[in-house]
Each structure stands twice: as structure tokens, then as C-alpha cells.
N, C-alpha and C positions, 0 to 999 in steps of 0.2 A: 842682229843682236851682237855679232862680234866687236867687242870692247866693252859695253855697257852691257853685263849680264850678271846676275845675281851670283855666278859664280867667281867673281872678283874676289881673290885673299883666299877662295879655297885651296885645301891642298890634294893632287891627284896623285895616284902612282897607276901609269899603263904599262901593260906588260905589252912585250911584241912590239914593242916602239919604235925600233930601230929605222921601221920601213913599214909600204903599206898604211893598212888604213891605221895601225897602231898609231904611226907618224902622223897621219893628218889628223886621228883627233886630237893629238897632242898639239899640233898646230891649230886647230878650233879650242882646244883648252888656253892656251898661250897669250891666245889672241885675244879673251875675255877676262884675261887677269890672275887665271891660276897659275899658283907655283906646281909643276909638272916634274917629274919621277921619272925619267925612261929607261928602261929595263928591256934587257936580250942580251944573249951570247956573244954578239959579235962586235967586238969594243972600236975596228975605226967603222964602223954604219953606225955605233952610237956617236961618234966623234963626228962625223958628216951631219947625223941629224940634230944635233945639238947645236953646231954652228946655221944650221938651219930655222931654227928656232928662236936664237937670239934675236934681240931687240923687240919681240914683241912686248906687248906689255906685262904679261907676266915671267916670272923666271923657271929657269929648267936646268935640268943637271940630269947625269944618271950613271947607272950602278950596271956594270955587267953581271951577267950571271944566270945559270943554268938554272932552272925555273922547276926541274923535278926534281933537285938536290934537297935535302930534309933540313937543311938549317936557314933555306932560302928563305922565306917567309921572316925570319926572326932578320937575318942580314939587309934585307929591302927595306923595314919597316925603319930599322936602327938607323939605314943609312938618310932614309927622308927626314927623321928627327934632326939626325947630325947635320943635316943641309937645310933645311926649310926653320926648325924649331916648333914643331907642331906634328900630327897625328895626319893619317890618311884621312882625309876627308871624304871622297872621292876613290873606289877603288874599279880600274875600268879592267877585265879579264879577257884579254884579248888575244893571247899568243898562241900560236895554231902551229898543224903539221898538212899539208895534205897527201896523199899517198893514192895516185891513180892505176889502176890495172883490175884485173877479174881474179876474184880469187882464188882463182887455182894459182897465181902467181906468186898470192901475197905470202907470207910468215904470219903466227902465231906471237911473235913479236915487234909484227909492224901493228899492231890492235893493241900491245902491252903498251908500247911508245905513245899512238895516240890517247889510252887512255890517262895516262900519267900527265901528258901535257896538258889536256883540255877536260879534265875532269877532277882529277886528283892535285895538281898544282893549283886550280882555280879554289878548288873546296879547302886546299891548306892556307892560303890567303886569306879567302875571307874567317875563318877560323884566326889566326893571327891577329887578322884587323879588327873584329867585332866586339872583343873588350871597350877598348879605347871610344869605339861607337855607341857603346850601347852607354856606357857611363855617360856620354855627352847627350844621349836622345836623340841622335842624327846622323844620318851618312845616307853616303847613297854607294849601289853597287850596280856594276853594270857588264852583262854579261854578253858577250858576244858568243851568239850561237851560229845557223846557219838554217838555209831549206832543208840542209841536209839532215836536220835535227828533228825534222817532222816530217819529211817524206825521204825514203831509202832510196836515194840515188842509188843506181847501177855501176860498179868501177870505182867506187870513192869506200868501199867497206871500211875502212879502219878510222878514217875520218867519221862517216855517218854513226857508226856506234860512238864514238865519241860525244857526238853534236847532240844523240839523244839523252846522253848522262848526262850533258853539261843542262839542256835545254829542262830537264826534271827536275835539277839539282836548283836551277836558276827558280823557276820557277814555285817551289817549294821552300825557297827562301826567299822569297816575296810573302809566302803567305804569311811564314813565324815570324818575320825582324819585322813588319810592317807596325805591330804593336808597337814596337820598341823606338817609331818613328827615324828606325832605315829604310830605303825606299832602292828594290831591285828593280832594274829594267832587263828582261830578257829582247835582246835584239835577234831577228831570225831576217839576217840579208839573204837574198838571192847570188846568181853571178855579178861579182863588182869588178871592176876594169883597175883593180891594182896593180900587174903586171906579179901577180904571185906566182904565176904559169912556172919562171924561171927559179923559184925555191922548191916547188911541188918536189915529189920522186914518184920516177914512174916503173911500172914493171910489167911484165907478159913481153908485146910488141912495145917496147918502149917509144920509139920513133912514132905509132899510131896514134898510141894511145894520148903524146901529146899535142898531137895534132888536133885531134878533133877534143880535147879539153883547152887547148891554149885560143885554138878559133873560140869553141864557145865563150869564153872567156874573154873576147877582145869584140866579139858585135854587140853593135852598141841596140838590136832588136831584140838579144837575148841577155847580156850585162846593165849595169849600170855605173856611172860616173861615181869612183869611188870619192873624191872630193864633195859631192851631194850628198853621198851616202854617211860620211863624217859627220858635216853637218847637221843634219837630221837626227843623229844618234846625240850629239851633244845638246839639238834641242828639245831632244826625247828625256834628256838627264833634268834637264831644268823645268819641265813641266811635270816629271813627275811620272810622265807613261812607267808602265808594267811590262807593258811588249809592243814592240815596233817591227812589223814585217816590213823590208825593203824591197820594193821592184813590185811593178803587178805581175811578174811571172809568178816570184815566190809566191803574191797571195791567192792568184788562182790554184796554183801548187797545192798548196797548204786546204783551201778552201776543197779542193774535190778529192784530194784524200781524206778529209773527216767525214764529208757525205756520203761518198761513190768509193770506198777502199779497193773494192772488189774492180771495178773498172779502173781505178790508178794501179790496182797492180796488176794488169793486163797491160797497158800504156806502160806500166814500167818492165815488163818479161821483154815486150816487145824492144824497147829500147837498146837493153843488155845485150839481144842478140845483134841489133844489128852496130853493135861494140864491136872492137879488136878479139877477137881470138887470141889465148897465150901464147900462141906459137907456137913450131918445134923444140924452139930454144929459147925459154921465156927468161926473161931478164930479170933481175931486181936491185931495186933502189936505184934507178939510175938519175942521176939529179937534172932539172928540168934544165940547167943551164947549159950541160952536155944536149941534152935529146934538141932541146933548139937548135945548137949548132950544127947538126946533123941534117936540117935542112938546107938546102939551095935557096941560096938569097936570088932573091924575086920569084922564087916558085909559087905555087898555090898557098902551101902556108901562110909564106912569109908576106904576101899579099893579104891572108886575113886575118893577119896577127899584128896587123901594124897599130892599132890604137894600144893594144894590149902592151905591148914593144915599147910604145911612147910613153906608157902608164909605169912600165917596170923604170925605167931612165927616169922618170918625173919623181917616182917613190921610191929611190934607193934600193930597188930590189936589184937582185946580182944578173950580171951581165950574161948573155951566151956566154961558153968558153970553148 
């Protein structure tokens, strides 16, 4: 479907674009003829991915910018008019935080932060954008959630509350805009092989804790190929899906928590414990690009991180340091 696709002339704005799968769907948008919106903090990853972008068939620009600031919503929308000449068509909510450890480690406001990013900035967005749509009879919204939005991962707490608001919030504006001939898709991917390992923040045993997230996170029997994963989401957008589970892990995931709760949350107690412990001296916020480098090249990890490793470098995520 890439280049001939009904979304030719639409116009998108994805948040989280810079890198990641932000960036490949922006690249499956591009590729099909939409003019594209990239948005994130970090102005040379949007300079990188812009130059990456180019030449496809449709056009891209973007706009830095801190995405739980209160006048962002009004600045993104003004800035796509100023560049494209036209409304969001397309609004894809994609920008995330994740934050790995046990919660004796975590803050009260590592839960404030994710919820502002992935619930509260997604919900001001579409709020901003839905005049313009609703006047027109059309749009589409596309919400990126996670497994973790329906089954409570172990060590990811401030993410998974998150995933849950967003995953209710998504869903519940599916049911009202639907009248009004906007059409949400709640996306609910499993592990994706973006090389996000190196944005995370980890805390307790920092060094553990991303070890066995950055492995899981990189086999490709428990991940999946985030460029697949793109794609499917943007051909989830053109046909109209509601919700798209990625991976058969997630959908067994998801499937035996709504049947069996009571036996997934014994498979998940069990899990937790046998996590990292916080340590004596449990850490916080330590950013994934540091706790990488803290391994031995050719070690254990570094041995099964290497797709993960090739996925961060492929997708503009940040290097060890």
C-alpha cells in the first residue's frame, strides 16, 4: 500500500516522532502521500529525522516542543496550519516515557510525569483538534497504548497506569466521535524492537533492572519488528480498525487476563519476584543510555541486546554514553 493509499493529501501530526516507532510511522505516513507534523523535544533528532524523511512522496516539517506545556496543543495545531495550510487530519498520540524498577524505588512523581505525557497531553490534543474535525465530519485519531494498558506489568508502574488512562480515554472516544464520523483506533503493541531500551529510566538496581528489560526488549521470540509494527498500525488507520493488538504474545496476554485474572495475577506476583530487588542503595532515574554503558561489551547482555542495539541506531534513539 505504500504510495497508493487513500491517505494521499492527508494531513498528520505525530507526536514522539523524533525516533522510534514515532518516526517509522511518520515514515509509512510519508511514504503514502501525507503531509507529516513531527513533534518532540529534542530539535537535532527532529533535524536527523526530517532529513530522513525527505524525498518521500509526501512532505514533513516539525515543530519542537514540550508536549505537557498548556499552550502546546494551540502552538502544534497553529504551526501545521502555518506549514501544510490545512487542519489535522490525522492525529497519531504516540509520545511515551517508560520508567523501569519496583516500586519501592519509584517517586510519586515518576506516576505525575507519566501521567501528564500519555494521558493528559494526548486528551489536550485531541480536545484542540476535534472542532476543526467535527465541523469537517472526519478525522481519524490514533492512540498508541501498550500490553501494558491491559495487563499490569511488574516494574513498569508509572508507565502501566499510564497505558491504562490512555487505553480508557482511547477507547471511550471511539465510542462518542464515532457519530460525528471520527474514527479512533486504540493500538495495544506488545514488546517492539525499537531500541527504546536507551531512552527508558531505570531505578532500584539500575544496571539489573535493564538488563533483563533491554534483553526482553531485543529477542525477537518475545519482541517484534518495530518497522512491521508501523506498518500495520498505519494500515489499521486506513481501514478503519477500533483496536489493533500487536504480537501474539500481547494477545495471549491480554486474552488470559480477561478470562483467567485470578491465574494472570499469580503468573504476574510470580514474575515480580523473580525481578531485581531495590537494592541497599536503590537508584533513581538513571537514564538507559548510562545503565548500557555499564555493561561489558561482549558480555551476556551485550550479546542479547544486539538486535535491540541495531534497532536504537536504525531509529535514532540515543546512543550508550
Amino acid at each position: 500500500m505504500r504510495g497508493r493509499s487513500d491517505l494521499a493529501g492527508r494531513t498528520a501530526l505525530v507526536t514522539g516522532s523524533s525516533r522510534g516507532l514515532g518516526l517509522l510511522i511518520a515514515d509509512e505516513l510519508t511514504a503514502r502521500g501525507c503531509r507529516v507534523m513531527l513533534c518532540a523535544r529534542d530539535e537535532l533528532a527532529l533535524e536527523r529525522a526530517v532529513r530522513r524523511l525527505r524525498g518521500r512522496p509526501g512532505e514533513v516539517a516539525a515543530t519542537a516542543c514540550d508536549l505537557v506545556a498548556a499552550d502546546t496543543p494551540t502552538r502544534l495545531l497553529a504551526a501545521v496550519r502555518d506549514r501544510f495550510g490545512a487542519e489535522v487530519d490525522l492525529l497519531v498520540n504516540n509520545a511515551g516515557l517508560i520508567q523501569v524498577g519496583p516500586v519501592t524505588s519509584l517517586q510519586e512523581q515518576d506516576f505525575r510525569r507519566a501521567h501528564e505525557l500519555m494521558v493528559m497531553a494526548p486528551l489536550r490534543l485531541v480536545q484542540a483538534a476535534l472542532p476543526a474535525m467535527r465541523a469537517r465530519g472526519a478525522g481519524s485519531i490514533v492512540m498508541i497504548g501498550s500490553i501494558g494498558g491491559k495487563v499490569p506489568a511488574p516494574h513498569l508502574l508509572p508507565y502501566v497506569t499510564a497505558k491504562f488512562g490512555l487505553t480508557g480515554l482511547s477507547e471511550g472516544l471511539a465510542a462518542e466521535l464515532a457519530p460525528h464520523g471520527i474514527r479512533v483506533t486504540t493500538v495495544v503493541p506488545g514488546l517492539m524492537r525499537t531500541g527504546s531500551q536507551t531512552a527508558a529510566e531505570f531505578a532500584g538496581q539500575a544496571d539489573r533492572e535493564y538488563a533483563w528489560f533491554a534483553t526482553a526488549a531485543s529477542l525477537p521470540l518475545l519482541s517484534t519488528d518495530a518497522g512491521r509494527a508501523a506498518r500495520r498500525i498505519v494500515r489499521a488507520v486506513e481501514t478503519g480498525r477500533r483496536e489493533l493488538l500487536l504480537t501474539p504474545l500481547a494477545q495471549v496476554a491480554a486474552r488470559a487476563h480477561g478470562l483467567a485474572p485470578a491465574t494472570a495475577g499469580r503468573l504476574l506476583t510470580l514474575t515480580a519476584r523473580l525481578l531485581p530487588s531495590a537494592g541497599a542503595a536503590p537508584e533513581h532515574g538513571v537514564p538507559g543510555s548510562r545503565a548500557a554503558a555499564r555493561h561489558r561489551p561482549g558480555g551476556p547482555v551485550d550479546r542479547l541486546t544486539v538486535l535491540g542495539r541495531r534497532a536504537a541506531r536504525a531509529h535514532n534513539e540515543p546512543p550508550a554514553s
